[in-house]
Structure formats: C-alpha cells, structure tokens
MITI-435978 format. One record per residue (C-alpha): x negated, y negated, z; residue number from 1. Coordinates in steps of 0.1 Angstrom, whole numbers, plus 2048, in hexadecimal, padded with zeros to 3 digits. Layout:
N
+-----+-----+-----+-----+
!   x !   y !   z !   n !
+-----+-----+-----+-----+
!   X !   Y !   Z ! NUM !
...
+-----+-----+-----+-----+
END
This chain:
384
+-----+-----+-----+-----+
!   x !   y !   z !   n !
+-----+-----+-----+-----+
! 800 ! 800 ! 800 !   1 !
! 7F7 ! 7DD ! 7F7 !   2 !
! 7EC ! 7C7 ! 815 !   3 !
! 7E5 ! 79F ! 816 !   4 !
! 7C2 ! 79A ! 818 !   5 !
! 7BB ! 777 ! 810 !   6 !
! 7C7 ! 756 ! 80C !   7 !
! 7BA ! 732 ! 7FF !   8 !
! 7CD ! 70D ! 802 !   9 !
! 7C5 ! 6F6 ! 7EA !  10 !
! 7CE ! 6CD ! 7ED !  11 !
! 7D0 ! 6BD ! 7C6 !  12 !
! 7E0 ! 6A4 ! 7B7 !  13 !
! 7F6 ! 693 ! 7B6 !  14 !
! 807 ! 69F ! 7D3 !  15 !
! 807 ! 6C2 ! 7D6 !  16 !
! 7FE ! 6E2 ! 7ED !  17 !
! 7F7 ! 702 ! 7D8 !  18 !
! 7F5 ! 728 ! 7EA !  19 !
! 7DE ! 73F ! 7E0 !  20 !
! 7E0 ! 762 ! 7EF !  21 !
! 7CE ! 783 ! 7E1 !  22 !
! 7D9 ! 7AB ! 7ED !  23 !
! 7C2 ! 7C3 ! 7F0 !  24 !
! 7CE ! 7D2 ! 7CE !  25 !
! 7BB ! 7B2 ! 7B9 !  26 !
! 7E2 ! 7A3 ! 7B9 !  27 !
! 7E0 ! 77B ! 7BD !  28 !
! 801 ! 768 ! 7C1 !  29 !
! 803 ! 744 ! 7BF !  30 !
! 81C ! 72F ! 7D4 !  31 !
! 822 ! 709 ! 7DC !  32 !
! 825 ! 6FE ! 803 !  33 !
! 82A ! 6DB ! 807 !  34 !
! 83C ! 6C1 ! 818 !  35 !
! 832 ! 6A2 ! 7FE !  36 !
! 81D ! 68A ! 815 !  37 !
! 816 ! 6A5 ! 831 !  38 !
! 802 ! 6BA ! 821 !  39 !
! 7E4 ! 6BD ! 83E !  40 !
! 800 ! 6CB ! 853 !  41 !
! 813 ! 6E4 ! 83D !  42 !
! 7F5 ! 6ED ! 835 !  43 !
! 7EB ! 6F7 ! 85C !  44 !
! 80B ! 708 ! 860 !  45 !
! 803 ! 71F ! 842 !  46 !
! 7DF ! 729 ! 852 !  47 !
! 7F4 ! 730 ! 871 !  48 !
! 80D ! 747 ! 85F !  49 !
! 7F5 ! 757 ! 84A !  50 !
! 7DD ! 760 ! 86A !  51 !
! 7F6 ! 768 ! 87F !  52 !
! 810 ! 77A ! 86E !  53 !
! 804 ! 782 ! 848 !  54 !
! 7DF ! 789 ! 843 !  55 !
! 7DB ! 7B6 ! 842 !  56 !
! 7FF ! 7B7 ! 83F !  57 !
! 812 ! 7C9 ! 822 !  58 !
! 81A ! 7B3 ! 805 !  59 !
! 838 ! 7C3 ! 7FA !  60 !
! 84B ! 7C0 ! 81B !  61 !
! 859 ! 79B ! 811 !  62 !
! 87D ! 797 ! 829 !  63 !
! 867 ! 7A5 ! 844 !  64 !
! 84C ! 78A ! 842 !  65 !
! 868 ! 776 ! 83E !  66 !
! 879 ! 77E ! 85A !  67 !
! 855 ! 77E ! 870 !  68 !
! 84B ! 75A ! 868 !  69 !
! 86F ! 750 ! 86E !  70 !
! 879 ! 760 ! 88A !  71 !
! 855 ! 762 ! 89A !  72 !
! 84D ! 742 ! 8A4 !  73 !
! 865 ! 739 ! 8C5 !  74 !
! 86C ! 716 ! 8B2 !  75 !
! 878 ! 716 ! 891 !  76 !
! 886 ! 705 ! 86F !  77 !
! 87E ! 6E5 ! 866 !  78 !
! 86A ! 6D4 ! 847 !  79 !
! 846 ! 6E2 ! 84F !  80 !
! 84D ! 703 ! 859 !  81 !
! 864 ! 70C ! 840 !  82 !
! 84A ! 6FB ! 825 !  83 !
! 834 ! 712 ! 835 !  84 !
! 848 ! 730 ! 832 !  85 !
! 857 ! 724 ! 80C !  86 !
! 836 ! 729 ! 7FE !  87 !
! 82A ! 747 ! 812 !  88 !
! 84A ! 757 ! 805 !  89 !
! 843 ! 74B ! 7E0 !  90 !
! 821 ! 75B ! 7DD !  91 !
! 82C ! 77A ! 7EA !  92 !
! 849 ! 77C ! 7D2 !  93 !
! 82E ! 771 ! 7B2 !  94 !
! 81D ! 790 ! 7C0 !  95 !
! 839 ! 7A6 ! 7C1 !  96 !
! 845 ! 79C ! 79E !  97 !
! 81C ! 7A4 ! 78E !  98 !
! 81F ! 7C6 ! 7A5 !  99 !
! 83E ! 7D0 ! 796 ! 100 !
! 836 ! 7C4 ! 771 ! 101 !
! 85B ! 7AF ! 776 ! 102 !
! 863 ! 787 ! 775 ! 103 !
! 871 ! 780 ! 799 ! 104 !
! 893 ! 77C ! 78F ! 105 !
! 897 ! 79E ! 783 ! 106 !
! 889 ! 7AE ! 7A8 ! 107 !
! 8AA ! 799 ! 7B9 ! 108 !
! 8C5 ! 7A7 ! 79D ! 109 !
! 8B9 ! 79D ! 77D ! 110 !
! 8C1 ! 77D ! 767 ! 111 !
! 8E2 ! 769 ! 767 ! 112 !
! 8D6 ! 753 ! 748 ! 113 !
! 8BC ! 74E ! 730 ! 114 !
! 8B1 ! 72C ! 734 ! 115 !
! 8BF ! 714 ! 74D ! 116 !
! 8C3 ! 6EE ! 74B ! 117 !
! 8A6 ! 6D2 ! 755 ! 118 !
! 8B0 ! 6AF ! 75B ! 119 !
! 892 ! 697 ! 757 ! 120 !
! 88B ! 676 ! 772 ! 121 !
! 895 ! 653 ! 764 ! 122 !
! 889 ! 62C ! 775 ! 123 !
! 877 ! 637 ! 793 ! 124 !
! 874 ! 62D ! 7B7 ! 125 !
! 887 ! 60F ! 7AE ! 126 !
! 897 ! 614 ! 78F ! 127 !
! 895 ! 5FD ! 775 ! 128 !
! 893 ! 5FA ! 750 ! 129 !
! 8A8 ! 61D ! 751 ! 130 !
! 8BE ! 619 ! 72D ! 131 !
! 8A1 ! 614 ! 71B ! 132 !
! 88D ! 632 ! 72D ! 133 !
! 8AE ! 648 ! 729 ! 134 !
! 8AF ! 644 ! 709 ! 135 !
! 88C ! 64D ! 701 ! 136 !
! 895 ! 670 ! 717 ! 137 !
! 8B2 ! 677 ! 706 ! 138 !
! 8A3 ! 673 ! 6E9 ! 139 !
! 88A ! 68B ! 6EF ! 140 !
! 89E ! 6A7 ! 6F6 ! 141 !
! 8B0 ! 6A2 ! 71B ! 142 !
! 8D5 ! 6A4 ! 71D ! 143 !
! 8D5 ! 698 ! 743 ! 144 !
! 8C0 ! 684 ! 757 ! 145 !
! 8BD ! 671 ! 77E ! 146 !
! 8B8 ! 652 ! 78A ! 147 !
! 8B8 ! 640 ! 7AF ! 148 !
! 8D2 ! 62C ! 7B1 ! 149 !
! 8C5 ! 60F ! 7C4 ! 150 !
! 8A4 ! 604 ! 7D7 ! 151 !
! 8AA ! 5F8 ! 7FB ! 152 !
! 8CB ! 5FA ! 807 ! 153 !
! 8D7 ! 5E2 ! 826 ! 154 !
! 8EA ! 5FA ! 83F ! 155 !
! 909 ! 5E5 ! 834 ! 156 !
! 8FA ! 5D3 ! 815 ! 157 !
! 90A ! 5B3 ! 801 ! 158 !
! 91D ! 5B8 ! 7E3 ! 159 !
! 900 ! 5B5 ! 7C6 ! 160 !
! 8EF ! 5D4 ! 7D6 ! 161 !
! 910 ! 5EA ! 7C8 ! 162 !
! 913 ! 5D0 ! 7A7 ! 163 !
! 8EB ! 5D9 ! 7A5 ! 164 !
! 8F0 ! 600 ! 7A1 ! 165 !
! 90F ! 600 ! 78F ! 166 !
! 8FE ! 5E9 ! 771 ! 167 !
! 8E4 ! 5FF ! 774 ! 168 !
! 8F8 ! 623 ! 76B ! 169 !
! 910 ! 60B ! 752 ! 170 !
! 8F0 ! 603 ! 73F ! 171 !
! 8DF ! 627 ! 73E ! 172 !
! 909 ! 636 ! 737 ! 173 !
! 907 ! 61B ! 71A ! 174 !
! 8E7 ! 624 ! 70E ! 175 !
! 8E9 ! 64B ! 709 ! 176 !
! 90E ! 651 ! 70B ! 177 !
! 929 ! 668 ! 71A ! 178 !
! 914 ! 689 ! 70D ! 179 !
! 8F9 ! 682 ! 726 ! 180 !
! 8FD ! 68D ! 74A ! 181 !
! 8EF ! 671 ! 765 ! 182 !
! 8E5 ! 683 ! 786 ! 183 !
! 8E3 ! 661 ! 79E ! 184 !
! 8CF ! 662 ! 7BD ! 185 !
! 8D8 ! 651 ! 7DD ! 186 !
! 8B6 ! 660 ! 7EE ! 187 !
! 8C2 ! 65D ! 810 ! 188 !
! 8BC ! 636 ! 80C ! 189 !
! 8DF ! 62D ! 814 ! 190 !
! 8F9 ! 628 ! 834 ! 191 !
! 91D ! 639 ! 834 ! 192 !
! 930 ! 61A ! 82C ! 193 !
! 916 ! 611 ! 80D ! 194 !
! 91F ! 636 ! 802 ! 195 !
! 940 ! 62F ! 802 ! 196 !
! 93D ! 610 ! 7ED ! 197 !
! 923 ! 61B ! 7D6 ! 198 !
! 938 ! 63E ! 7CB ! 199 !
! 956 ! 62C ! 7C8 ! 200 !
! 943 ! 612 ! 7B1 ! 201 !
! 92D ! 629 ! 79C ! 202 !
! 94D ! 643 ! 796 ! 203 !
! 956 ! 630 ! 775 ! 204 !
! 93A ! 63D ! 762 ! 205 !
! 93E ! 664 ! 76B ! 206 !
! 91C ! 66C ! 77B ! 207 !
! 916 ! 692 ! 77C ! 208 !
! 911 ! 690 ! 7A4 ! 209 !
! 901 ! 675 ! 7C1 ! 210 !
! 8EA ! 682 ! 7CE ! 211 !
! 8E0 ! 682 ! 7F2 ! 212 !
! 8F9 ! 663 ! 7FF ! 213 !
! 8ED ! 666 ! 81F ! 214 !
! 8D4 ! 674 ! 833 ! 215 !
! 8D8 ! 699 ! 839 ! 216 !
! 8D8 ! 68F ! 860 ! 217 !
! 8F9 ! 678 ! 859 ! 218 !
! 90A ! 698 ! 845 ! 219 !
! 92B ! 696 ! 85D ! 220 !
! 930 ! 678 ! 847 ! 221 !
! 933 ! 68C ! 822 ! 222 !
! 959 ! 698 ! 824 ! 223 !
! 961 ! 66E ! 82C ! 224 !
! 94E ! 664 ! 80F ! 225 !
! 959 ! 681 ! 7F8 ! 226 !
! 97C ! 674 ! 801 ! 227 !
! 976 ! 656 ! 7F0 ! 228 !
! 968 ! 662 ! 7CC ! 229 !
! 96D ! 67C ! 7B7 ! 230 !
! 947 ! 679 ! 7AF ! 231 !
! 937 ! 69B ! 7B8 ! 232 !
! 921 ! 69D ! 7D5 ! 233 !
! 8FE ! 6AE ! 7D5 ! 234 !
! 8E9 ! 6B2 ! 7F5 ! 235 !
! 8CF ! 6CB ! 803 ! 236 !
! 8AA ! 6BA ! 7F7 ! 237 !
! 8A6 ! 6B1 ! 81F ! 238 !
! 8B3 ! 6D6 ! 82B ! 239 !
! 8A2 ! 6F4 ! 82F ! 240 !
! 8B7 ! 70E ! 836 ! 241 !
! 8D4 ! 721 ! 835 ! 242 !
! 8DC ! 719 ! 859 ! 243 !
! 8D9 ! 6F1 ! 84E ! 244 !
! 8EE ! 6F6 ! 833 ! 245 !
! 90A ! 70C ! 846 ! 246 !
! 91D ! 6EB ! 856 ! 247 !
! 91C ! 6DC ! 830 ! 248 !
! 92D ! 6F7 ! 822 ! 249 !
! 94A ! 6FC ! 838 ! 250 !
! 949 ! 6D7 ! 834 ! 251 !
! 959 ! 6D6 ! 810 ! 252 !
! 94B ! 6B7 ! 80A ! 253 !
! 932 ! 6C2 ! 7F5 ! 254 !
! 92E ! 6CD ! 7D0 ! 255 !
! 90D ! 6D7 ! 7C6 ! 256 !
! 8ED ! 6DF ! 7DE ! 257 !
! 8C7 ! 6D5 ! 7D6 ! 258 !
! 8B5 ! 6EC ! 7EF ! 259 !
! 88F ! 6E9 ! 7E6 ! 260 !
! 87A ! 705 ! 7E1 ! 261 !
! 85B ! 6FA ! 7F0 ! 262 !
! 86F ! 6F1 ! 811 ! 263 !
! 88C ! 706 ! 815 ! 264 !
! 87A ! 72A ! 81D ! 265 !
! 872 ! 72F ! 7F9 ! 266 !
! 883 ! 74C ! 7E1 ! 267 !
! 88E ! 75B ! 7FD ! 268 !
! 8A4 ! 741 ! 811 ! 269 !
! 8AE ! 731 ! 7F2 ! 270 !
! 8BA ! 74F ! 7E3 ! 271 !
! 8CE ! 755 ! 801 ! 272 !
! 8DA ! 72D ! 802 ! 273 !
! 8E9 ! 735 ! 7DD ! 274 !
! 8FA ! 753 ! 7E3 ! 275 !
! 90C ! 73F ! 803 ! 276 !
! 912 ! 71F ! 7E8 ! 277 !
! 922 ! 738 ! 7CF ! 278 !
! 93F ! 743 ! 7ED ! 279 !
! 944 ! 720 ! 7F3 ! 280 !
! 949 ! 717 ! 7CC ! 281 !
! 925 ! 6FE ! 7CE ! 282 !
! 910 ! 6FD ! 7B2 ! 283 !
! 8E8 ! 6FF ! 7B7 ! 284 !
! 8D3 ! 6E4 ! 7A9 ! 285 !
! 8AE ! 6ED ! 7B9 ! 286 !
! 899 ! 6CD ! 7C4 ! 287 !
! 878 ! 6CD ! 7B3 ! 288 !
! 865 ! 6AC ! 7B2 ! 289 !
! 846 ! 6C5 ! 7B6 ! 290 !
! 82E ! 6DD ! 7A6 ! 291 !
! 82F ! 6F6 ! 78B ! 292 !
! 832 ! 712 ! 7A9 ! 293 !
! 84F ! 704 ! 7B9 ! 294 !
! 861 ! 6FC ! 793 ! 295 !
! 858 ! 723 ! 78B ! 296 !
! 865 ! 728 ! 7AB ! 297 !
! 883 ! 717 ! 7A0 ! 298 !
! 884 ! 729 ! 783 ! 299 !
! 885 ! 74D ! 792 ! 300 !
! 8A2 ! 741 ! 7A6 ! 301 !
! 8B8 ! 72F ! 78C ! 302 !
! 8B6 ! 750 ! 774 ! 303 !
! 8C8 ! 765 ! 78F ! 304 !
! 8DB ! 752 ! 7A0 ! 305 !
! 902 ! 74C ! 78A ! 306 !
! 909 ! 72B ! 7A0 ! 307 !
! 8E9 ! 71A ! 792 ! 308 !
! 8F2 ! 6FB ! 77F ! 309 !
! 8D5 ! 6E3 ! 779 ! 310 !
! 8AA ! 6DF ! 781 ! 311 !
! 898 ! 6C5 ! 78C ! 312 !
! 878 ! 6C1 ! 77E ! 313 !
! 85A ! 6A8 ! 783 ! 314 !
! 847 ! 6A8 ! 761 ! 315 !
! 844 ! 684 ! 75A ! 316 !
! 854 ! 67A ! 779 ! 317 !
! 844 ! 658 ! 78B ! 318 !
! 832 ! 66C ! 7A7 ! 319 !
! 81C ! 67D ! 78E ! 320 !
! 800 ! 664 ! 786 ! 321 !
! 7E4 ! 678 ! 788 ! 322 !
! 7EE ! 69C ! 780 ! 323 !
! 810 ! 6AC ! 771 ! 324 !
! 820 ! 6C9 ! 775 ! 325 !
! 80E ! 6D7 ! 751 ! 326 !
! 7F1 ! 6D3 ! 759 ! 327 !
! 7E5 ! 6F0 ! 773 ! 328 !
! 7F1 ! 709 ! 75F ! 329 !
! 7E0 ! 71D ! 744 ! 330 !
! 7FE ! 721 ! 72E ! 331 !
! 811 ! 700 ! 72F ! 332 !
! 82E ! 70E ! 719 ! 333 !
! 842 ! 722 ! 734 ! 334 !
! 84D ! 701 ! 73C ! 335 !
! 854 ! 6F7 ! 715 ! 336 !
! 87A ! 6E4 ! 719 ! 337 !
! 890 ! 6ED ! 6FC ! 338 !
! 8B2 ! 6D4 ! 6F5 ! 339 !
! 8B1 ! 6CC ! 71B ! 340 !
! 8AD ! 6F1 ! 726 ! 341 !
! 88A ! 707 ! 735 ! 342 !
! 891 ! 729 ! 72F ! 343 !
! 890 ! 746 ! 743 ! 344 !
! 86B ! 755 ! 745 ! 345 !
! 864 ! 778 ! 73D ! 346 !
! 843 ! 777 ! 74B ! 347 !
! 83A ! 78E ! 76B ! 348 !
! 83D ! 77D ! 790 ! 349 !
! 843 ! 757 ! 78D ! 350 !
! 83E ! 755 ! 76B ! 351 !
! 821 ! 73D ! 76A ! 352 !
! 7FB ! 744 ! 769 ! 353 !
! 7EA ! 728 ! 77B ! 354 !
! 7C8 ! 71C ! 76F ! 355 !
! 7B3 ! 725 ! 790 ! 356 !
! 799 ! 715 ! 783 ! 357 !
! 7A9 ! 6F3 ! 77A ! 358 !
! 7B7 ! 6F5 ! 79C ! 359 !
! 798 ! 6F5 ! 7B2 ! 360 !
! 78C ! 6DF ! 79B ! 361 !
! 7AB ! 6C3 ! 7A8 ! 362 !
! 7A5 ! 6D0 ! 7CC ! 363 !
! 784 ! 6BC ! 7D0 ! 364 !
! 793 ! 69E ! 7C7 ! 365 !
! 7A3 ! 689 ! 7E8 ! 366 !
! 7CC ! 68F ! 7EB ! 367 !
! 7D9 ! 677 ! 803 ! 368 !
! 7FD ! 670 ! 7F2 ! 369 !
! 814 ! 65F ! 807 ! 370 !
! 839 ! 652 ! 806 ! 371 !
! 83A ! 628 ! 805 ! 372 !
! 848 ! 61B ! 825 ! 373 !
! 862 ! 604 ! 81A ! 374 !
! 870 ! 5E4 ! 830 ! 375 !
! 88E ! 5D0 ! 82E ! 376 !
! 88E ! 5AB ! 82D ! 377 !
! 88D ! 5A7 ! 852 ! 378 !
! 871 ! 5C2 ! 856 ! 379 !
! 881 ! 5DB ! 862 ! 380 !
! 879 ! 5FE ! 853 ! 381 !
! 890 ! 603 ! 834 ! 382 !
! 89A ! 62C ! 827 ! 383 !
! 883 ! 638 ! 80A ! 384 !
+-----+-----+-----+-----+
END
C-alpha cells in the first residue's frame, strides 16, 4: 500500500500557496492551500497537519484523513484550517486519480457534463470603464461576466452611491446586450439597508445573481433582503463548510452557493456542500479567484456534480499582475475556453501537469500579497 512520504510548500506569485506531496510509490499530487494574504499561516497549519496526521500514512485512505484533520484538532473550522485541509485533501485526490489512471470526477460517480460554463472578471476593485471592457470579453468569446458593484459603501449611504452602481450595470446591459449574463458582486462591502436599496435598484437590468450582499456573519439578514428582489442571491465565498452553510439552506433565501475550493475542505467538503445544495434546489457556482490547482479543482467538482451552474476563473483578472493562472502549467490548453465554456478534462487526477520547474523557479521570488485597507471619508475602516 501506498503511504505519504513527503511534502513541499511553495509561496509564488501573485498570491498563491501550491502543495506538493509525493507517496512512496513515485506518485506526486499537486494541491493549492491558501487563504489569499495569509499565506505564512496556512502554510504553518499545513506542516502541522502533514506531521502530525499525514506523513507514513496511506494515500488512498482520503475520508479518513479527512475525518482526522477535521475531527482531530479539539478546535476546528474556520478559514485557515479548512485552507489547510482544502489543499491537503486536493493532492491526495490528484494522487488517487494518477493511481487509478481516472480524472477525479469519475472516482465520485462519473461526469454530469462535458464542459461547464466560465464567467470572466470585468472593472476591478473599483469598477470603472466596464462597457467598454465588456464588450472586449464578449467579444472574445464570454457569454457571462462579474463586476463589483460599488467601491466603499456608507453603512447607510446617500443616494448617488445606488444611482453610481445602477449606471454602472445600465452601461455594461447596453453595451453587450440581453444574451450576456452579469454576475454582480456586492463583496461583503455593503450594510442590510444598502442591500436593500441597491437589489431593488439594480433588478431592472436582470443580473444573473448579487453576490455576497452582506457579510456571511450578517446572513440572518438574506431572507429580508431576498424579500425585496426577485434578483437571485449567491453566497458561500466566506464559508467553509457544510456546517456554515446548513443555517443558509434552511434559510430559503438563497439561490446559488460559491463555496471555494481552496477554503471549504477541498473536493471532499465541497462535494458534500453540492450534494446538500441539490436537496435544497441551490445551484453551485465555485469561488476561484485563485490558482490553476484550485480551478482544476473546480473543475473535477463541476463535472459530477448535476447542480453545477457557473465557474469562476481568474485568468486575466486584476490580482494577477505578475503571474496568471497559465503560466505554471506545462500544457496551458486544459484551460483553453471555447464560446464561454472549459471542458471537462480527460486527463488522470486533476487534470493539469504543473511545471515543477517553473514553480520553484516563482518560489524564490518575495510573495507578500496583501488586501488594501480601505477607509471612509471620516477614517474609519471601510469593507473591501
């Protein structure tokens, strides 16, 4: 039997956390650990795991690790630990998939689809000149796209902050039409009663969903602001797992989830976060702002999973100004996006082969990436 011998943590650009861990068998599997702008400390809590609960251990044995890193530690969940564990549990399965000759997806039931749909990033941190940049996406291939919706938001903010985001989806719904669907991200920037205001503003030009009204500490409020739009509602980037997303659920108040691979417990959790989704008629729309690991992870996930209904992906997005997804791997075209879709790989494990050498090459360069602390006009500290 295959046991884990090995494991390396590499830091590189522009933001990112990649997994390395080799069996005893040759096998190397490649996942992506990282809470964007903590890297330092998921990266601690994966030398933790891995020496405590992992190294000599059988590979194949991936619920029970599971289970162990989860259930071992007397304190539990949370964004750093369940990085930890998301990119622990994605290496083993890239293993699994290479031992067994099989892409992921067809070890947890086999494919739902053959290619699933990408949405591409539009404007930036604070969004402007969107129209014009929509139509250039559209226009290379993209049939749906997402944009925040506003920069700071007051906790109860004047009236040009709502005229603000609703000129800016009018001009992008102008620009490219009612084919195109507009994802619109509220990023956890904005107050219940701005919520309120904003979906009942924005609903004339049929966004696909808003994303993340509030902050996933403030979801008690969803089911009063879905009562005022007929907007769908999409959550989950800030949650991490199935236990988080249990109250929203039996909430009703929400439409499609966004749990992230590289935070919500990996293939594992997120496959069992779906299959909870699907009984509560919630689409899945995986957040992935990340790495080629965590989109392959994505990937694996979307193919078997019959609730799946849109991916994130970060080529080209504004947080990748020194590396993009494309470039750590040795064949770029797994990722190749065909009339707005990615399709399903066929490829053993993840489905990627990632250029080890390009990798340690990024790894000596200094990764410090870290979110911009934003203030209001009085100084206070203002939601990112």
């Amino acid at each position: 039997m295959e046991r884990i011998t090995d494991y390396e943590l590499f830091e590189v650009p522009p933001r990112w956390l990649f997994l390395r861990i080799e069996t005893t068998g040759g096998t190397v599997g490649w996942g992506e650990p990282i809470v964007e702008g903590r890297s330092h400390t998921v990266k601690a809590a994966v030398e933790e795991l891995m020496e405590n609960y992992l190294l000599d251990r059988p590979v194949d044995r991936i619920e029970d690790h599971w289970q162990t890193m989860y259930r071992g530690g007397f304190y539990r969940g949370g964004p750093v630990l369940m990085s930890a564990i998301a990119g622990i549990d994605q290496a083993l399965w890239d293993i699994k998939g290479k031992r067994f000759d099989a892409p992921v997806y067809e070890l947890l039931g086999g494919s739902a689809r053959d290619r699933i749909r990408v949405y591409q990033w539009i404007g930036g941190d604070r969004p402007s000149k969107v129209a014009d940049e929509a139509k250039r996406k559209v226009n290379a291939g993209f049939s749906a796209l997402k944009m925040n919706a506003t920069e700071e938001v007051e906790r109860v903010d004047n009236p040009a902050t709502v005229r603000d985001a609703v000129t800016r989806l009018q001009s992008v719904r102008d620009a490219v039409g009612d084919d195109i669907d507009i994802g619109v991200d509220f990023h956890g920037r904005v107050t219940k009663p701005m919520a309120k205001r904003l979906a009942k503003a924005l609903e004339p030009y049929d966004p696909l969903f808003i994303e993340e009204p509030v902050l996933p500490e403030h979801n008690d409020s969803l089911p009063e602001i879905a009562a005022h739009t007929t907007i769908p509602i999409a959550t989950g980037e800030r949650m991490y797992s199935r236990w988080d997303f249990k109250e929203v659920f039996e909430s009703g108040a929400v439409d499609v989830i966004q749990p992230d691979l590289s935070h919500a417990g990996g293939i594992t959790e997120v496959k069992k976060i779906a299959s909870m989704a699907e009984a509560y008629d919630v689409a899945l729309a995986p957040h992935c702002p990340l790495g080629p690991i965590a989109l392959a992870s994505c990937i694996q996930i979307d193919a078997c999973t019959p609730n799946a209904l849109i991916q994130e992906q970060s080529l080209n997005i504004h947080y990748n100004e020194t590396s993009d997804v494309l470039d750590y791997l040795a064949d770029p075209s797994v990722f190749e996006f065909e009339d707005g879709y990615v399709s399903v790989p066929t490829t053993p494990g993840l489905g990627i082969e990632i250029d080890e050498s390009y990798v340690r090459e990024q790894a000596e360069k200094d990764v410090n990436w870290h979110n911009p602390v934003w203030r209001h006009d009085d100084g206070s500290v203002a939601e990112w």
